[in-house]
N, C-alpha and C positions, 0 to 999 in steps of 0.2 A: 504494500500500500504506500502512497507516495506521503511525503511525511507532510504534516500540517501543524504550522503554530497555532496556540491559543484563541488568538484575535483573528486568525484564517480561519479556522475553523467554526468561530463563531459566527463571521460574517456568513459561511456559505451556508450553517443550518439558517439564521436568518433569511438568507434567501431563497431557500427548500420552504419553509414554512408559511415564508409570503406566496410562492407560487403556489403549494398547492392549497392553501384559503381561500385562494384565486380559483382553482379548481374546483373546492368545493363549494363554493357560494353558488345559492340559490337553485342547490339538488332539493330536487322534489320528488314525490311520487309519481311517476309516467304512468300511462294507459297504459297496454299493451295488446296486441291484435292477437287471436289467438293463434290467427294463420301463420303468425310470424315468429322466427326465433332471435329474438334481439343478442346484442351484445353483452346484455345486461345477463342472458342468461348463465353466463360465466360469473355472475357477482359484480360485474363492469358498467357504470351507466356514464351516459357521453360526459358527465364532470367530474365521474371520479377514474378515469384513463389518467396517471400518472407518466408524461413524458418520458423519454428516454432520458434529454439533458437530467433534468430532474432526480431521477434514478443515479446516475453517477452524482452525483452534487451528494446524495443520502450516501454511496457507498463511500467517497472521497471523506465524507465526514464521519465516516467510524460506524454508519448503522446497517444493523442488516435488514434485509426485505424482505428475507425469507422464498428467493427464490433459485433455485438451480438451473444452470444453463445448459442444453446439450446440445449435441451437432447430430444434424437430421440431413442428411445426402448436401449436406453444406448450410445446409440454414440452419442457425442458430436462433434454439427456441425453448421454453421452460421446459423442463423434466417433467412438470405433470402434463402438460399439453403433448410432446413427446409418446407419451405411455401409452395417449389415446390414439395412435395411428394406425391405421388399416391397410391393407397390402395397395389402394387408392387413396389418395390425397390429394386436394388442390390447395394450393399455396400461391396465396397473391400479396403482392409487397405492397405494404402502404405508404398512401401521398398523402403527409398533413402539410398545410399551410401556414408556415411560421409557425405564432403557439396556439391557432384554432387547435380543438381537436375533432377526429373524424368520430363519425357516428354510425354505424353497419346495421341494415337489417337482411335478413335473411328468408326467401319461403321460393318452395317447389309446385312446382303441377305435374305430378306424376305420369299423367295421362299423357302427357307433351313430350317427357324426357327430360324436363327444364330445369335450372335453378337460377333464381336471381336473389343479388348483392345489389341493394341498393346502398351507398356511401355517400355523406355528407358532410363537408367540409375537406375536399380535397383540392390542391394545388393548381394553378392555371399550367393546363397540358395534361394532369391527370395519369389515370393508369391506362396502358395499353399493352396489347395483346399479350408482347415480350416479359413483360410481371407477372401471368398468371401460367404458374409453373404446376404442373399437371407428372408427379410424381407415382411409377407403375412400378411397387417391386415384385410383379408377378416376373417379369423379365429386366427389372433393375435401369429403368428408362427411365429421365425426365424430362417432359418436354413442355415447350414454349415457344414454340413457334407457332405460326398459322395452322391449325389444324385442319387434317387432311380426309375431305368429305368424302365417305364411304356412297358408289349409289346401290340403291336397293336391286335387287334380282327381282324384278317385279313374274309374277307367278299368274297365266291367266286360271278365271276362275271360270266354271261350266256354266253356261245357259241356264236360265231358270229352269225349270219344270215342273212347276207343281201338281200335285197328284189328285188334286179334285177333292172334294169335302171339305176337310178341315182344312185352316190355314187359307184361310179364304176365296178357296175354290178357283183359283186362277190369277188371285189379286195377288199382287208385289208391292208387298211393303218396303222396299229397300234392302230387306237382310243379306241379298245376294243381288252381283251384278256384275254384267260383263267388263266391266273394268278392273284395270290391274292390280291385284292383290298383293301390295307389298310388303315386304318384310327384309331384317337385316338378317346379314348371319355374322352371329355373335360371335368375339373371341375375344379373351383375356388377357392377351399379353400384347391388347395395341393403346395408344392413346386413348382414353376413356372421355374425354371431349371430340366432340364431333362438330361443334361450329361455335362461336364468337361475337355475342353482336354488343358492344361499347355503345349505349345513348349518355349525353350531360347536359346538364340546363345550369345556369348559372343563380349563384346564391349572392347572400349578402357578404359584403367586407371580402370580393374579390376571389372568393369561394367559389366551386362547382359541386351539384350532384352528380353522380354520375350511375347508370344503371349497368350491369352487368349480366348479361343474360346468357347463361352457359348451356347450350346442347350437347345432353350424354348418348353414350351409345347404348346406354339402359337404366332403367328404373329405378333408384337405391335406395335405401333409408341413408339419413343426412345424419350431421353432426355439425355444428358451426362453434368456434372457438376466434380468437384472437388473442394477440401479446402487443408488444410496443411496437414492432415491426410488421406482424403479416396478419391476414387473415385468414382462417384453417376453416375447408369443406372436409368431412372423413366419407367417404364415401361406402356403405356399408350393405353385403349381400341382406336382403328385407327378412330372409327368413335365418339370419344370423343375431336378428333385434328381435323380432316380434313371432311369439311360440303358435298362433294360431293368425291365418290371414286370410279373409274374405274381400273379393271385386266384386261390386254392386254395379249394375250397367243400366242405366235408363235409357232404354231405346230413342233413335231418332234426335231431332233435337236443331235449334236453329232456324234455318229457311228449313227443314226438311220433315217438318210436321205429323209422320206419316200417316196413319187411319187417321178419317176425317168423320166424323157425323155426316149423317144425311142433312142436317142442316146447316151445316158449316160452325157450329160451336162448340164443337170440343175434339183436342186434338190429340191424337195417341201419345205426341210428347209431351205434353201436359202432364196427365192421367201417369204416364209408368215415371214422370220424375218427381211426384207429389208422393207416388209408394216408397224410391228407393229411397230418398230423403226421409224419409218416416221411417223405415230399416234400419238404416245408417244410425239416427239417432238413436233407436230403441237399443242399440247392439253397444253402440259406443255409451252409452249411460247404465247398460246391465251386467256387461258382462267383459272381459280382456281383451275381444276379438280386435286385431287392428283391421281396421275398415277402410281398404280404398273405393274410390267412386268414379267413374271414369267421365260423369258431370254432377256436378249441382247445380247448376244456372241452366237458362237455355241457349245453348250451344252447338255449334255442328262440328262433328267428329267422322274420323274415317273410320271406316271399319276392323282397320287393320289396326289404328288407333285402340279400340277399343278390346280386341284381342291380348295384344301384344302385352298389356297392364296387368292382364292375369296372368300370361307366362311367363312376364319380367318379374312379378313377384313372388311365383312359386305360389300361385294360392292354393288353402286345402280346396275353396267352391270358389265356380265363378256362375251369380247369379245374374239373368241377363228380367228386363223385365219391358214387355209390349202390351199392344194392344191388336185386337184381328177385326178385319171388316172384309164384306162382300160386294161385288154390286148388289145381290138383291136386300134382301133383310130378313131371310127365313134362320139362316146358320147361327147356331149360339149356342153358348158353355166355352170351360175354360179348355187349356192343352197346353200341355208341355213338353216340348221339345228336345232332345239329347243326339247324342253322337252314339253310334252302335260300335264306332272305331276305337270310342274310347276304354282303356280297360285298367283305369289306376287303382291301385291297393293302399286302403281295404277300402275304399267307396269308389266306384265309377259313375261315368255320368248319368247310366239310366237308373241306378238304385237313386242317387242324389234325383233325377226330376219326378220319381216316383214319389220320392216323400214330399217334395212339394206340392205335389200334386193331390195327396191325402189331407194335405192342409189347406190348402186352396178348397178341396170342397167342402170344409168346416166353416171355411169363410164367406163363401157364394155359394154356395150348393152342390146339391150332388151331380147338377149336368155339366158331365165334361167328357171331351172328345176322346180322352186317355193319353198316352204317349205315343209321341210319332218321332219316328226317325229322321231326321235332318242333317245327318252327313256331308248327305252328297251336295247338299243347294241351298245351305247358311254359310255366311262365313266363318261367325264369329265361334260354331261349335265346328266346322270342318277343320278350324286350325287353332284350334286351342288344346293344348299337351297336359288342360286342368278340370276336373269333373264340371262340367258344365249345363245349367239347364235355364231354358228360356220359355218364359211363363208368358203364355197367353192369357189374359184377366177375362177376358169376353169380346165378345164384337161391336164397333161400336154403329155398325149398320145394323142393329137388331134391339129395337124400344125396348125390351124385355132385360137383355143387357146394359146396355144406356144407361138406363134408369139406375142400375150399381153403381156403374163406372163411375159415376157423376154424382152420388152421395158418398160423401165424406166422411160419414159415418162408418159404410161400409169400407172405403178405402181405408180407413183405420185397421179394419177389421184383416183386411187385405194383406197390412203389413204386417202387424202382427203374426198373422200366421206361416209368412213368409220368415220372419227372424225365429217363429218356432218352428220352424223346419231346417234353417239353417244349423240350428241348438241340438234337432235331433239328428242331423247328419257327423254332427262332430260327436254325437253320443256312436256310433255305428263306430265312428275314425275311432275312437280312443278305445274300444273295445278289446 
């Protein structure tokens, strides 16, 4: 340690103890969004970040901080943050501005692949690409360069066909279509960022925000941390976090409305994302399951989109949830949908759309079409590698039906018995 007199020494804790008064004047209690994982979540809120100068100022004057430093493929970083690393990491260096200090929030969309870092208070010129260091010690890589866009092997999918009766008798809801069905093919030992897109808006006192929007090459459970110098993603396989994991899928969504009424007022994406949102809730307030959703708002998604959410997180079910209509208005009751191809242990996909199916007519009645196969001329059960079932609620070309579909009371009842069938599926799994 380098030696200090008395009167040095005093002056520089004096001006340790002016800076950080400085720092902490006028911490308050913050909101917090839930979507979001702040920086606070580390113990950190934007006034009590303790500068780097600062930090040497405390050690040069004799105190400790009580923190360990270690070297991580070159960056230097605390040992508890260190400990938390995963065989994926992203590491982006940080730009404060003089003695602002920066402010990170942090949230994903799974469904998309995304993650975004918003940052506040950083330097004119900001971060770019060459600072977000994307560290793979599956093959001991790190990389920071422009990341190198994989394109999909697009897969065509077969001609509809529907087989008359059920599933609305010739009607095409969207679930299949001649267009290219994409998909990556996944590997672990490449850069785990697949695109880069840097937005910044300008703040107060010559400041920038700046957004960071990171495209992965699959679906992770997160970790967000930061230190004096970087900010840490840990990028983490989902069923490495979370012991039981259910995809909720609300059909359709956006411009793409699918079953319409006969009178134009109620739309099948309406109706299946007023259920999964009622699921989601009941599951996430009762019981461990971690619940993704491949929407809650209204939104349009690809198909492949919505696949891909279930394989990328290894779920034990992936529920999908519609509505059926016909031209005419005679066909009604519910159905549920499965893959014959699928054969995962100990539940596959037609035992899983069986038991919803037993609970579905607890909740609307006993008329229902039964199970039908849908392999060959769905997408989202032709290529999902996850016990999968897609519930048909009723038709919404049939008054008799309608008339459920569109009481909220019943919808209740709907969901309900859907998160109780989900409950008794993982009773079958844990068996």
């Amino acid at each position: 340690m380098r030696y200090m007199g008395k009167r040095q020494k005093g002056i520089a804790l004096l001006f340790v103890l002016c800076t950080l008064m400085t720092a902490f004047s006028g911490c308050g209690k913050e909101s917090r969004d839930k979507s979001e994982i702040t920086s606070s979540s580390i113990k950190k809120t934007k006034q009590q970040i303790v500068t780097t100068n600062s930090l040497s100022l405390l050690r040069d004057a004799g105190f400790e901080i009580g923190r360990e430093e270690t070297e991580y493929h070159g960056f230097e970083c605390s040992s508890e943050i260190a400990e938390k690393f995963s065989n994926k990491t992203i590491i982006i260096e940080k730009k404060v501005y003089g003695k602002n200090l920066a402010s990170a929030q942090f949230s994903d969309s799974p469904v998309d692949r995304t993650i975004k870092i918003s940052i506040s208070g950083i330097e004119e010129g900001g971060i770019v690409e060459e600072d977000i260091y994307r560290i793979n010690d599956v093959n001991g890589q790190i990389y920071n360069v422009r990341p190198k866009m994989i394109t999909p092997t697009p897969t065509s999918f077969p001609s509809i066909t529907p087989a008359g009766g059920g599933w609305g008798g010739g009607y095409d809801d969207g679930l299949a279509s001649n267009e290219d069905f994409r998909f990556y093919e996944f590997t672990d030992d490449e850069d785990m960022v697949e695109a880069i897109t840097i937005t910044n808006s300008a703040e107060e006192s010559d400041t920038r925000k700046e957004e960071i929007e990171l495209m992965l090459d699959r679906t992770y459970a997160y970790e967000f941390y930061e230190d004096d110098n970087y900010y840490y993603v840990i990028l983490r396989r989902p069923k490495d976090v979370y012991k039981k994991i259910v995809v909720l899928d609300a059909g359709h969504g956006g411009k793409d409305a699918g079953a319409i009424s006969k009178d134009n007022r109620y739309y099948e994406k309406n109706i299946a994302l007023e259920v999964t949102n009622q699921i989601k809730e009941i599951l996430e307030e009762q019981t461990d399951i971690k619940v993704y959703c491949t929407r809650t708002e209204d939104r349009k998604l690809t198909l492949s989109q919505r696949v891909r959410l279930a394989n990328d997180t290894e779920a034990d079910l992936f529920l999908s949830v519609h509505c059926n209509s016909e031209v005419g208005t005679t066909l009604n009751g519910i159905e549920v949908l499965y893959s014959s191809k699928n054969d995962s242990e100990p539940l596959n996909s037609k035992e899983f759309a069986a038991i919803c199916n037993k609970h579905l007519k607890d909740a609307l009645g006993d008329n229902s079409n039964g199970l039908i196969d849908r392999y060959k001329n769905v997408s989202i059960i032709r290529y999902s590698t996850v016990p999968v079932a897609l519930c048909e609620l009723g038709y919404l070309s049939n008054i008799g039906d309608l008339s459920k579909l569109t009481n909220h009371l019943t919808m209740n009842r709907t969901a309900n018995s859907l998160a109780e069938a989900i409950l008794e599926a993982y009773q079958e799994i844990e068996k």
